[in-house]
N, C-alpha and C positions, 0 to 999 in steps of 0.2 A: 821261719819261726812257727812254732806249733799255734795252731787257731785255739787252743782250749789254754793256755798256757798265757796268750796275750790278752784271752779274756779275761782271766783271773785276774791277770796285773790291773786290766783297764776298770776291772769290778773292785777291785782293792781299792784304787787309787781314788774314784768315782768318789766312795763310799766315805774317805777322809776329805774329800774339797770341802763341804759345808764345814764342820769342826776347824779348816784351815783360816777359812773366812771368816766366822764367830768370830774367833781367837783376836783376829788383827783387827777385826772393827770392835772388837771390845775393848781391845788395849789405846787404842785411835780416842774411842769418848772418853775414857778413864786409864789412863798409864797406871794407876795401883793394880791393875789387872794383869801384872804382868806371869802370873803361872798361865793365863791365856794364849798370851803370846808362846810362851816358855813350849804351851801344848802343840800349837800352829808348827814352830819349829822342828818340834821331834817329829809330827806326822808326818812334813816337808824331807825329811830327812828319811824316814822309813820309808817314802814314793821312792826317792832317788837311790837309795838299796837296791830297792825294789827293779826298779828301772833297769838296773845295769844287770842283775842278776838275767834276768829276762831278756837280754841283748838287747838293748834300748839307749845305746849311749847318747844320746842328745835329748832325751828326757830326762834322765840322770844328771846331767849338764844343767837345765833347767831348775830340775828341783835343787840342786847342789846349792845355784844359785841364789832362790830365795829361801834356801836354809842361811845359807850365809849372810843373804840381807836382815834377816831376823835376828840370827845372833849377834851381829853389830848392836841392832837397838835392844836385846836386852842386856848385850854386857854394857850397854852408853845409859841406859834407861831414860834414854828420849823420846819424846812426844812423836808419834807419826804426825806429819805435816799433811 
C-alpha cells in the first residue's frame, strides 16, 4: 500500500473520531439528540468507504460495524445504556 495514500486515510479518519464521539455521548445524556447520533453514524460510515477504498478490509469491517450498531439505535430511538 502506498505510505502517502494510508496517510491520508489514517488523517481522514483521525480527524472524524472526536465529531464520532460527541455524537454518541451526546445522544447517551439526551436521546432528543439524535441528528448527533444521525452525524456519528454517517462519519462511521464514510471511515468504512474509506477503508476498503484504500485496501483496509478489517477496518471497513469495523466501522461497517459500528455504523450498524448506530443505526439500530437511531431507527429503535433508544436510550444508549
Amino acid at each position: 500500500m502506498d505510505a502517502e495514500i494510508l496517510s491520508g486515510f489514517v488523517e481522514e479518519a483521525e480527524s472524524y473520531l472526536p465529531a464520532i464521539l460527541d455524537g454518541v455521548f451526546a445522544y447517551a445524556q439526551n436521546p432528543e439528540r439524535l441528528d448527533e447520533l444521525k452525524n456519528s453514524q454517517r462519519l462511521t460510515h464514510t471511515i468504512k468507504g474509506a477503508a476498503q477504498m484504500v485496501g483496509l478490509p478489517e477496518a471497513s469491517e469495523i466501522a461497517a460495524g459500528i455504523s450498524s450498531e448506530l443505526t439500530a439505535f437511531i431507527k429503535s430511538a433508544q436510550p444508549l445504556a
